[in-house]
C-alpha positions as CSV (number, residue, x, y, z in Angstrom):
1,X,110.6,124.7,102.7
2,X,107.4,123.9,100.3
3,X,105.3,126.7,99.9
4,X,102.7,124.0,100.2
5,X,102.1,125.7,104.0
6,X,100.8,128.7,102.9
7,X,97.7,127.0,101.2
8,X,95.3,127.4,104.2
9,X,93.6,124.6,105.9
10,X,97.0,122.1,104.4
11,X,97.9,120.4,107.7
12,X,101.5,118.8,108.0
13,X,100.3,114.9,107.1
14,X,98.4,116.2,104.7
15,X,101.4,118.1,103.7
16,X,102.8,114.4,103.7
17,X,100.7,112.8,101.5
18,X,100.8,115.4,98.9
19,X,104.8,115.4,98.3
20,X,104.6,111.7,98.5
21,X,102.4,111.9,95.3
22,X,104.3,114.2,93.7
23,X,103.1,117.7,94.4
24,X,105.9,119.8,95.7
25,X,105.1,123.3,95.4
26,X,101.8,125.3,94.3
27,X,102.5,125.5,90.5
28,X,102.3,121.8,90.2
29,X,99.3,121.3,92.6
30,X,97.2,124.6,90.7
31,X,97.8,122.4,87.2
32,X,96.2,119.2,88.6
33,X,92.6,117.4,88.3
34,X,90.1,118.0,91.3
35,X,88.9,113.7,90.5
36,X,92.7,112.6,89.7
37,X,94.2,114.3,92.8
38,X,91.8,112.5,95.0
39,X,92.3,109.3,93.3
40,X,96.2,109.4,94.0
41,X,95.8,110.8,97.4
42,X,93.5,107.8,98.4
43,X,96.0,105.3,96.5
44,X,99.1,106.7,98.3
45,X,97.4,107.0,102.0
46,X,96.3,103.6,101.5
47,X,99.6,102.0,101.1
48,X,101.8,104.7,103.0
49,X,99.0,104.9,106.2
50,X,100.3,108.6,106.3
51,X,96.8,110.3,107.6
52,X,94.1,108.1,109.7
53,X,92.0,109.6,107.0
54,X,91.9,110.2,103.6
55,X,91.5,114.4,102.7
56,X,87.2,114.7,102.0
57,X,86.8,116.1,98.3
58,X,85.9,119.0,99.1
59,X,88.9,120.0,100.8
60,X,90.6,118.7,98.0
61,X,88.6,121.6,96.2
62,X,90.1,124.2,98.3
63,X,93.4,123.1,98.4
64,X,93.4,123.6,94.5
65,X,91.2,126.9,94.1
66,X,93.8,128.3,96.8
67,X,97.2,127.3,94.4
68,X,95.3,128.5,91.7
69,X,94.7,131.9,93.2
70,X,98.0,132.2,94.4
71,X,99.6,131.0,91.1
72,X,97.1,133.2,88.6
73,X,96.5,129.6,87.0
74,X,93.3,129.6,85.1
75,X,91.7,126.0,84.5
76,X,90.5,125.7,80.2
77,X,87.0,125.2,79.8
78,X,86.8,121.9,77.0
79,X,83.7,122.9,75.0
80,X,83.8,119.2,73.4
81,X,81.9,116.2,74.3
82,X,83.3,113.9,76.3
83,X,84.7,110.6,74.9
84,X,82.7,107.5,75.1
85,X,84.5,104.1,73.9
86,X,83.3,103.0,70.6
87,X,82.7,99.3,69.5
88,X,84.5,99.5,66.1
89,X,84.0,95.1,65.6
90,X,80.8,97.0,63.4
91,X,82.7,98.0,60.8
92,X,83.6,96.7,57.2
93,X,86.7,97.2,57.3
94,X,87.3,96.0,60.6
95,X,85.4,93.1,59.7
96,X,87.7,92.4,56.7
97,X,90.6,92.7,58.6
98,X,89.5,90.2,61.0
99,X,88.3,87.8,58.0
100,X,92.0,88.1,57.1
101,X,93.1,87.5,60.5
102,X,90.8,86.0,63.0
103,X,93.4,84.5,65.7
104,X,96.2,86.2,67.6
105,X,98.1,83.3,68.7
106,X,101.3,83.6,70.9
107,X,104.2,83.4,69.4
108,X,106.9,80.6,70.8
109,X,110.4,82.3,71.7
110,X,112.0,79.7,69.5
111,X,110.0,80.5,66.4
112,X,111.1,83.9,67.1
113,X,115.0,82.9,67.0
114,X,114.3,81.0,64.1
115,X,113.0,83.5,61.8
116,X,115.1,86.4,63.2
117,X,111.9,88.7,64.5
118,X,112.5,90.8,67.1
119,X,110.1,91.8,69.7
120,X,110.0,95.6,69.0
121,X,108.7,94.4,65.4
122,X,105.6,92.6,66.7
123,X,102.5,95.7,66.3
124,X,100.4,95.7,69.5
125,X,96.4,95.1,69.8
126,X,94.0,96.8,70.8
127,X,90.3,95.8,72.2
128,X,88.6,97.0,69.4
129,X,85.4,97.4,71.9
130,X,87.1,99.6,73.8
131,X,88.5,102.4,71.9
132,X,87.8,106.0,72.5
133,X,87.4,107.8,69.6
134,X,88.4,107.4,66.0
135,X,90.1,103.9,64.7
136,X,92.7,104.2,62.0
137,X,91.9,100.6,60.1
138,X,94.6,100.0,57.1
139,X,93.6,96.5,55.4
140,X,95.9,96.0,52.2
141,X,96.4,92.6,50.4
142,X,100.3,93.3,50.2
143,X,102.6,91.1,52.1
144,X,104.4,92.5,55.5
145,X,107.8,93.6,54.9
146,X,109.7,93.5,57.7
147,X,112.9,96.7,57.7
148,X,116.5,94.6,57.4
149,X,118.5,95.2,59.4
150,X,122.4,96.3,59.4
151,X,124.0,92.8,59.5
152,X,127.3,92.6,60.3
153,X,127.8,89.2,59.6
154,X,125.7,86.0,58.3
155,X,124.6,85.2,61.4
156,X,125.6,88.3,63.6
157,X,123.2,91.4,63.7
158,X,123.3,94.9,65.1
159,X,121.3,95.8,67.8
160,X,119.1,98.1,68.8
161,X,121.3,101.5,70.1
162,X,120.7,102.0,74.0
163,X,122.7,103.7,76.3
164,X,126.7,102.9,77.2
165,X,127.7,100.7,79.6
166,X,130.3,102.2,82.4
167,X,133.2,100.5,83.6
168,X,133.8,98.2,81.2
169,X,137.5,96.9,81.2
170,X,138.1,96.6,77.8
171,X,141.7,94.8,79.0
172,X,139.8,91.3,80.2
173,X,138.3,91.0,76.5
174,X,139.3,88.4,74.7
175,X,139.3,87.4,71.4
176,X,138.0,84.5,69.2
177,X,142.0,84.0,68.0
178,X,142.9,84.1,71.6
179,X,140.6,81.4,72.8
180,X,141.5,79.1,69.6
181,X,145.0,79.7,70.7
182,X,146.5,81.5,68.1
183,X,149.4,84.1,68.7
184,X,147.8,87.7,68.9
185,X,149.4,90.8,68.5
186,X,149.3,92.6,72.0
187,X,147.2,95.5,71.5
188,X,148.2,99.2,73.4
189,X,145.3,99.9,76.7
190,X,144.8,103.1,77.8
191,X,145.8,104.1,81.1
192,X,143.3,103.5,83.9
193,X,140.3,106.5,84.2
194,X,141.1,107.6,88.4
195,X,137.0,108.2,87.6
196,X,136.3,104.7,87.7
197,X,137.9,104.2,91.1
198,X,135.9,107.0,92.7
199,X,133.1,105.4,91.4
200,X,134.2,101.5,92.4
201,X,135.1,103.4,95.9
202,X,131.1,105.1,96.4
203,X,130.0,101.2,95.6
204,X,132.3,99.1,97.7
205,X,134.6,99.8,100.3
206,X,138.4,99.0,100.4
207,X,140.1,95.7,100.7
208,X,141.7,96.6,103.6
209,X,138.9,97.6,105.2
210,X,136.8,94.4,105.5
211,X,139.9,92.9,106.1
212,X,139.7,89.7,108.2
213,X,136.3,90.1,108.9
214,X,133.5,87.5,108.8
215,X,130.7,88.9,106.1
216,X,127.7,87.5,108.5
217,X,129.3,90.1,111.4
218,X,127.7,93.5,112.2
219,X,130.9,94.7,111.7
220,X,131.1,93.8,108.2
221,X,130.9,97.0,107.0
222,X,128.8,97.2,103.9
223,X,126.4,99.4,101.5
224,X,127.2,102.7,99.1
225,X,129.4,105.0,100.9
226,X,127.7,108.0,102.0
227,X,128.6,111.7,100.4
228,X,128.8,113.2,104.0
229,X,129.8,110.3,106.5
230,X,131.3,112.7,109.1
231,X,128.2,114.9,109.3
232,X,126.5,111.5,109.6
233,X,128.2,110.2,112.0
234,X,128.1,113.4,114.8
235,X,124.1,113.5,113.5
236,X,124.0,110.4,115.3
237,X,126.3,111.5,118.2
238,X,123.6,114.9,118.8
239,X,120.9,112.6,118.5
240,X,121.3,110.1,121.0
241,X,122.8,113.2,123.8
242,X,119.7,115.1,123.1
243,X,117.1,111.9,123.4
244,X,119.4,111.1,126.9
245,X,119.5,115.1,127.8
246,X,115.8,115.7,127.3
247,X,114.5,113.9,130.1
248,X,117.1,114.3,132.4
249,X,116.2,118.1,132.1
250,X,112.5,117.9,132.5
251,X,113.6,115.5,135.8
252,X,116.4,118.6,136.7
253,X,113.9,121.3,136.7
254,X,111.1,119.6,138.5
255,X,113.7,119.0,141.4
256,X,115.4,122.0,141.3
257,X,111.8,123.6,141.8
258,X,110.9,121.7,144.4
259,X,114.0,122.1,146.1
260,X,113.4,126.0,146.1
261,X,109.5,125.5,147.1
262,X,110.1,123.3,149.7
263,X,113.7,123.2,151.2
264,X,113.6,121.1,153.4
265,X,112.1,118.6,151.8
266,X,114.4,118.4,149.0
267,X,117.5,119.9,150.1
268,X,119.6,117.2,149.1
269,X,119.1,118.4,145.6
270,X,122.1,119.2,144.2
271,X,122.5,122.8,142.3
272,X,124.5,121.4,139.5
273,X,121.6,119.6,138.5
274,X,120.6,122.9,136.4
275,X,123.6,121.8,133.9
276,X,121.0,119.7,132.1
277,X,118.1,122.4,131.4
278,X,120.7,124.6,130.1
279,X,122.4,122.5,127.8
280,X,118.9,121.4,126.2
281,X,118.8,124.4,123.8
282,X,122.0,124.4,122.7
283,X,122.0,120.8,121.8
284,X,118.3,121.3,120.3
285,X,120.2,123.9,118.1
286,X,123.3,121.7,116.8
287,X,120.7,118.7,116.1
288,X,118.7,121.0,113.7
289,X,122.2,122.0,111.8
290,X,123.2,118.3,112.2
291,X,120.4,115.5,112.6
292,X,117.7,117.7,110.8
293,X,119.6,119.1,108.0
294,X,122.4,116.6,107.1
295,X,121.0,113.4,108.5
296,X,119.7,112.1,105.4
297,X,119.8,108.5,103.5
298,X,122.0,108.5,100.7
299,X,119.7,107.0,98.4
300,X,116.0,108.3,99.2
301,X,117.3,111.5,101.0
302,X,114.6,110.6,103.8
303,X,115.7,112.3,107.7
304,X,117.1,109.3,109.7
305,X,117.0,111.2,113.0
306,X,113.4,112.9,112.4
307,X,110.7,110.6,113.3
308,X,107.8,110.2,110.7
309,X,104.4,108.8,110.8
310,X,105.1,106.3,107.8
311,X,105.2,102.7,106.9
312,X,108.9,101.7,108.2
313,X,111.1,99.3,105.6
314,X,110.9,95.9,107.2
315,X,114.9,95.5,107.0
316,X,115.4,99.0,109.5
317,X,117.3,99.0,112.7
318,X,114.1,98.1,115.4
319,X,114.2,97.9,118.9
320,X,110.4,97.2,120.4
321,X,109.5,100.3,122.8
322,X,112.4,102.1,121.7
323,X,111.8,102.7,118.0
324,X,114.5,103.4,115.2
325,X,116.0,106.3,115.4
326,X,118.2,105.2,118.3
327,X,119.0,101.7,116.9
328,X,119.8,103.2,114.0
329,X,122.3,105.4,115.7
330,X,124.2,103.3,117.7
331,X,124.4,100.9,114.6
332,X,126.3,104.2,112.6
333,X,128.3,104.9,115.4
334,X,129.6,101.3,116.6
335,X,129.8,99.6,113.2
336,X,130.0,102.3,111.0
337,X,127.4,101.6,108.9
338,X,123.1,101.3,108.9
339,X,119.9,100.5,106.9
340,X,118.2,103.3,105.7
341,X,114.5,103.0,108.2
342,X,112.9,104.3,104.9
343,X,114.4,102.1,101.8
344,X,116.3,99.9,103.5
345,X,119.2,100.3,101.5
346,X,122.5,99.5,103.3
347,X,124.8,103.0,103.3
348,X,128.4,103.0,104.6
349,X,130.1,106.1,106.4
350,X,133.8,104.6,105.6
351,X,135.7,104.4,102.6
């Protein structure tokens, strides 16, 4: 649990609305800005709608004196003066620099193409009426030389270095001899990586198990495949037999009391009726192990089975009066798979 709760006068939605802009614990709240904080708590509440009202600034105040306190974090004092945009279009060398080169025209893709520029070699501007602090103006009368490039062929260059690309089966690529039709000498593959299939497994589900059915169809089962479907699956099982248990226990008890107050009033009361009180702890106690602690989205790792006083995807199970949490149940349990209420990502609970 975030140690967020020990920070007195921290209620739970404002809780909320600091882990939803990124404050987790007290370390990372002592090191933040008293006017930045309350920026990003106002942006965030004003798009999530987690409080009816934004935190006032001076609780804000508190909140951060308190973390600091508990933390030992002391705030720098900045003995400098604080920085005040300069207009730098003043100055000579500016000046001569735009003299050189008034316009910054856009330039057409195809020009690009043409004279082989790339897009990372284009400097930036900057709104030379707007800069904060010192300028670093270079105006020289020597040409632009623009860094070449490894070329592997004429017309054929290297590009920029970014990360690999997974799952690429190098057996469906074909060469330029092989398209012009000439014979090719058939080159050895390695064996198939049983790491790919996991991975092509957690993205789609089996052939076999879509088989024959209509992709429009509820049953259509679709979406990531979750890393605990089973756990998922009796989440939703607790969740709907304590949501049906919990009123017929409040119902059971009032009876059964009445029944004893006033016998003969309510004598057709039957004793067995006390089942339903009893069972409510013990269910309350497998939905925390089960619907509180496991039931959670694949993707965003938000509580399905824990209602939250948020702004709901629009593609979530809904059912007016009723809510989400119990369509979003019955969908696991009938089709075997559901929308995250949260993201609205599409998660599976069968392979």
């Amino acid at each position: 649990m975030s140690t967020l709760l020990t920070i007195p006068g921290l209620g739970k939605s404002s809780l909320e609305l600091l882990e939803a802009v990124g404050f987790l614990d007290e370390n990372s709240l002592a090191q933040a800005g008293l006017d930045e904080l309350v920026t990003e708590l106002e942006k965030a509440n004003s798009v999530l709608k987690i409080t009816k009202r934004t935190p006032r600034r001076s609780d804000v105040e508190k909140w951060l004196e308190a973390a600091r306190d508990r933390v030992g974090y002391v705030v720098k004092e900045d003995s400098r003066s604080p920085l005040i945009a300069v207009n730098h279009e003043g100055s000579p060398e500016v000046m001569a620099l735009l003299a050189k080169a008034p316009l910054a025209l856009p330039l057409p893709a195809k020009l690009l193409v043409e004279k082989d520029v790339a897009v990372s070699e284009i400097a930036p501007a900057v709104f030379l009426n707007r800069v904060v602090g010192d300028l670093d103006v270079r105006v020289a009368d020597e040409p632009y030389v623009r860094p070449v490039r490894p070329a592997v062929s004429s017309s054929v260059f290297l590009g920029e270095s970014g990360p690999p690309r997974r799952e690429l089966d190098v057996s469906r690529v074909k060469s330029i001899a092989a398209l012009e039709g000439k014979a090719v000498e058939k080159q050895v593959t390695s064996p198939p990586d049983p790491g790919n299939d996991r991975v092509a497994l957690i993205r789609a589900p089996r052939a076999e198990t879509n088989r024959g059915r209509s992709p429009e169809s509820r049953f259509y089962i679709r979406g990531v495949l979750h890393t605990h479907p089973l756990q998922m699956l009796m989440g939703a099982f607790v969740t709907l037999v304590l949501l049906f248990d919990l009123p017929l226990a409040v119902v059971s008890a009032v009876l059964l009391l009445l029944s004893d107050q006033k016998p003969e009033n309510f004598s057709w009361v039957p004793k067995w009726f006390l089942a339903f009180p009893l069972a409510l702890p013990v269910i309350g106690i497998v939905f925390l192990f089960l619907g509180v602690a496991e039931g959670k989205c694949r993707i965003c790792g938000q509580r399905q089975f824990v209602p939250r006083a948020c702004r709901k995807n629009a593609k979530a199970h809904y059912i007016p009066i009723i809510g989400y949490i119990i369509p979003t149940a019955l969908q696991m349990l009938i089709f075997r798979w559901f929308r995250c209420i949260y993201c609205g990502t599409p998660v599976r609970l069968k392979e």
